[in-house]
C-alpha positions in Angstrom: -46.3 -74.9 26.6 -46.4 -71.1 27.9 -42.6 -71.9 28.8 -41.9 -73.0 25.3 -43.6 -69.9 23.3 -41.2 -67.5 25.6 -38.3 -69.5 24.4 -38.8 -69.0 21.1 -39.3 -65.2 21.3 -36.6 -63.5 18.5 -34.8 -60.4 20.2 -35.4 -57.0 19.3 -33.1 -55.8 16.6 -30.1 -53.3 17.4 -31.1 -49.5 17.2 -28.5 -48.6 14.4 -30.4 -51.5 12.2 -33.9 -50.5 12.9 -32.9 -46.7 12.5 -31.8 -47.8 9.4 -34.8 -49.2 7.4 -36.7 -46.8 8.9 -34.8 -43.9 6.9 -34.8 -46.7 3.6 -38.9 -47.0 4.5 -39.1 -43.2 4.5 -41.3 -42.1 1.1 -40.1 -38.6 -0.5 -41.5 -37.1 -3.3 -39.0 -38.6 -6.0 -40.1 -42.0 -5.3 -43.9 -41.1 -5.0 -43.8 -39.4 -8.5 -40.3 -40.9 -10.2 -42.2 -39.9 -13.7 -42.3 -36.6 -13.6 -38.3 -35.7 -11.6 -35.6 -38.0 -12.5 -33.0 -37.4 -9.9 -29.3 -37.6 -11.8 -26.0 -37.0 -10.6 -24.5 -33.7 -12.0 -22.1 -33.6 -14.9 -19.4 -30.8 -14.7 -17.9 -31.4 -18.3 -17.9 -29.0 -21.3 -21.4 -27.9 -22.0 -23.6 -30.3 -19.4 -24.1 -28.3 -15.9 -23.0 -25.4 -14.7 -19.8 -25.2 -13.0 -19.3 -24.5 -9.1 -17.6 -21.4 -7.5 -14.3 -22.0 -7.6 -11.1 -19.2 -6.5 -10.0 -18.8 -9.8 -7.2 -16.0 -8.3 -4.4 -18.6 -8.7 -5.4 -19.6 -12.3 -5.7 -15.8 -13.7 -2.6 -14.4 -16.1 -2.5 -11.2 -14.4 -1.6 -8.2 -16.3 2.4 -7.9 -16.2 2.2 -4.4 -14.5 0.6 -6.3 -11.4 2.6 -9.4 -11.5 5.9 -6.9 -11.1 4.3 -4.8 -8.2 4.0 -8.2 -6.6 7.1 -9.5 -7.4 8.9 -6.1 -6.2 6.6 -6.2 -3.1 8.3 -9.6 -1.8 11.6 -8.9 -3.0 11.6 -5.6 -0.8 10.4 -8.1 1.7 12.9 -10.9 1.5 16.4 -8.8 0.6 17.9 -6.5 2.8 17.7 -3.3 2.1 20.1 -0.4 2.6 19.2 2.4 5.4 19.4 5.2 2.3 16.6 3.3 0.3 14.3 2.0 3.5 14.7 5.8 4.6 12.3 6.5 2.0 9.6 3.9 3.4 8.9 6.1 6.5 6.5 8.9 4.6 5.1 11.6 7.0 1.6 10.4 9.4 -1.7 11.5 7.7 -2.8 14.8 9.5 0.5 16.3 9.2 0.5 15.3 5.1 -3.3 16.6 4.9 -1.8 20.0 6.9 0.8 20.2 4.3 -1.4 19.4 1.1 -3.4 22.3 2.1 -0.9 24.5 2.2 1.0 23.9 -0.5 -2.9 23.5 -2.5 -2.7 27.5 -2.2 0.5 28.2 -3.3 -0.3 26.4 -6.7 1.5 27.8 -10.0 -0.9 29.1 -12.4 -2.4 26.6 -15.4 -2.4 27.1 -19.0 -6.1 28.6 -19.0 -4.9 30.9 -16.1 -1.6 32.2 -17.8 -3.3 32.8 -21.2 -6.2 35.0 -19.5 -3.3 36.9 -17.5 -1.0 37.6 -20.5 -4.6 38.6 -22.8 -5.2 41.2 -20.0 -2.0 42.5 -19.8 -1.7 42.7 -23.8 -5.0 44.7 -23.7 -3.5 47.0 -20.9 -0.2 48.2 -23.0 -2.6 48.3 -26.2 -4.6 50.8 -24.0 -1.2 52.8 -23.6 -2.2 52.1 -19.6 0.9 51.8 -17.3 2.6 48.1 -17.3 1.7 46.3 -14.4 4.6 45.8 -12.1 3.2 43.5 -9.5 5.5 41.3 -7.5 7.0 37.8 -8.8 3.8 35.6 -7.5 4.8 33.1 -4.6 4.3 29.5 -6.0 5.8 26.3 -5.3 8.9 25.1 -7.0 9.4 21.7 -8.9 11.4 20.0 -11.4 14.7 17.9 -9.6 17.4 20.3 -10.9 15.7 23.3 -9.7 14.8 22.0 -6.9 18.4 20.9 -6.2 19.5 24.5 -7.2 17.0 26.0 -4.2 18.6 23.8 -1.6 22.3 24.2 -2.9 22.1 28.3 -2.3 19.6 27.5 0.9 16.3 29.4 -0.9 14.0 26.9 0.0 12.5 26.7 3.5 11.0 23.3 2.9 11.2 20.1 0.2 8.9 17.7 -0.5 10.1 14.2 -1.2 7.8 11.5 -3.5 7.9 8.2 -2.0 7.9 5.8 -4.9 10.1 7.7 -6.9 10.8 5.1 -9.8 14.2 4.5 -10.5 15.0 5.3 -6.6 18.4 6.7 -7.7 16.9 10.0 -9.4 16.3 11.0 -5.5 18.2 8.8 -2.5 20.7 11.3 -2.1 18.6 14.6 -1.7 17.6 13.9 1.8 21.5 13.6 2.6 22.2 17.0 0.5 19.2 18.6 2.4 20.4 17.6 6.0 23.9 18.9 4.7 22.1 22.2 3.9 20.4 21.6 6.8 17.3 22.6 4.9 14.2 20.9 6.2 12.6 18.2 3.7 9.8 15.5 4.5 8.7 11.8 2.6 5.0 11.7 1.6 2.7 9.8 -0.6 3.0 10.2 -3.2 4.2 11.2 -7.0 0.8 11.5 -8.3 0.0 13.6 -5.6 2.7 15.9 -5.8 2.1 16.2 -10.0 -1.4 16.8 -9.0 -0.6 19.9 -7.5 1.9 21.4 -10.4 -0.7 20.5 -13.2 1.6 17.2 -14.2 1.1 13.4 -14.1 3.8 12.9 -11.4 6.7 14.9 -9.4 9.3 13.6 -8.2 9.8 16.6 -5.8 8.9 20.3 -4.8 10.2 23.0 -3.3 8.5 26.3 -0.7 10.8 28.9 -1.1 8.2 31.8 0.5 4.5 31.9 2.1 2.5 34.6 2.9 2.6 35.7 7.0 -0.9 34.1 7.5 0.6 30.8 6.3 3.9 31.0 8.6 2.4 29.1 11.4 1.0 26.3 9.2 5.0 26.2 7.8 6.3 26.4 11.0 4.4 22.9 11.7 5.1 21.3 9.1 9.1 21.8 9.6 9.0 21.4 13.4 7.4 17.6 12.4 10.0 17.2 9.6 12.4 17.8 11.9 11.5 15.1 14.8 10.9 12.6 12.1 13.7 12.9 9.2 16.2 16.1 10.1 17.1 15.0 13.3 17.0 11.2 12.6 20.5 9.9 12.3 21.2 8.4 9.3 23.4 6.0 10.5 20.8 4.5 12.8 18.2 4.3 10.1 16.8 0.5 10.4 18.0 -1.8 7.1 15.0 -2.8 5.6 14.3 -6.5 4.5 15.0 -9.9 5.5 11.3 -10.9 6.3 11.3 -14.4 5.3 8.3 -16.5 3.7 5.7 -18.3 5.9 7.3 -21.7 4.8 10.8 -21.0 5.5 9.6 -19.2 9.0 7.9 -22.6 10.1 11.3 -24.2 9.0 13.3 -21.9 11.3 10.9 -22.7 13.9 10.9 -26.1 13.6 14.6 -26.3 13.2 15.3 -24.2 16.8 12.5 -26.0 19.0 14.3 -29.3 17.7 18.0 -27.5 19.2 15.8 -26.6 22.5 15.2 -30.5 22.7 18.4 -31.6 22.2 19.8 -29.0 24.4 17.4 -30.1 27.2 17.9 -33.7 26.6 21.7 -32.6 27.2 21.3 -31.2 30.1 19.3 -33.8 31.9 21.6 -36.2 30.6 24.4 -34.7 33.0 
């Protein structure tokens, strides 16, 4: 009899199956109290749930001002681009550019507020029958393209200063040819706004030092001897083209497409 009860012993059910019910047996709150919480799937449509965090970035109508700052950004990118135009993508490093902004910060021409208190003094002075005052011209930097242009063609200024994003390009790609012809010193920096900043306007395209004052030599004489190692002396005809930086698609294309030459090559090889 004994023999015949451990026959019909049943065998212990796999773990996976008795894992299983255990989690089904498991009690939560929901099913303890299913009247006060009913759990229901979420609806995403038009006034149900709120909606997820999504990356809306590729969904957004940008404004057209970025779309063509982008656009311009990966043509620049993609086309080549002539020495004379990538010239101007090398601006001067940013302690030499901080020097020079200070320096040029003090030789700013006077604003409106400042000429109209000048020209009320002097009026008062010649109502006063008092001598006419006949100071020096002041020393201030130069700007405006055609003047600027006039300074370097009679070799009066010691040292231009080129905008970077000068848009249309045209208005000043050849000036840095002109000023190496002149052999007048010029330097690339960041940028327009900058430049306007410091002649009272919204932008300038470019300005001009024609004089300093002896304690500002030494801070001029910088400025030109890192001009010089960076644009003056650079040869033009050995300026890099610009450009021809393909997309990440077309790159893993080009990839793709020598590896597979490198396999028939070495399949070649080991096939003589």
């Amino acid at each position: 009899m004994a023999s015949k009860a451990k026959a019909k012993k049943v065998a212990a059910p796999p773990k996976s199956v008795a894992a299983a019910s255990k989690k089904k047996s498991k009690k939560t709150f929901y099913t303890e109290h299913p009247h006060l919480f009913s759990r229901e799937p979420r609806d995403f449509r038009v006034g149900v749930d709120i909606q997820p965090k999504r990356d809306l970035s590729r969904f957004v109508k940008w404004p057209r001002y970025v779309r063509l700052q982008r656009q311009r950004k990966i043509l620049t990118q993609r086309l080549k681009v002539p020495p004379a135009i990538n010239h101007f993508t090398s601006t001067l490093d940013k302690n030499h550019a901080a020097n020079l902004f200070r320096l040029l910060s003090r030789y700013r021409p006077e604003s409106k507020e400042e000429k109209k208190a000048r020209r009320a003094k002097k009026a008062e002075k010649e109502a006063k029958g008092e001598a006419k005052d006949d100071s020096k011209k002041p020393r201030v930097i130069k700007y405006g393209l055609n003047h600027v242009t006039t300074l370097i063609e009679n070799k009066k200024a010691k040292l231009v200063i080129i905008a970077h994003d000068v848009d249309p390009i045209e208005l000043v790609v050849w000036l840095p040819a002109l000023c190496r012809k002149m052999e007048v010193p010029y330097v690339i920096v960041k940028d327009k706004a900058r430049l306007g900043h410091l002649v009272y306007k919204k932008t300038a395209t470019v300005l001009a030092v024609t004089d300093v004052r002896k304690e500002d030599q030494k801070d001029l004489d910088n400025v030109i001897s890192a001009s010089r190692s960076l644009f003056i002396d650079m040869d033009p005809r050995k300026v890099r083209t610009g450009g021809g930086v393909m997309g990440l698609k077309a790159q893993h294309e080009i990839r793709a497409r020598e590896r597979a030459m490198q396999r028939e090559q070495a399949s070649k090889d080991k096939a003589k």
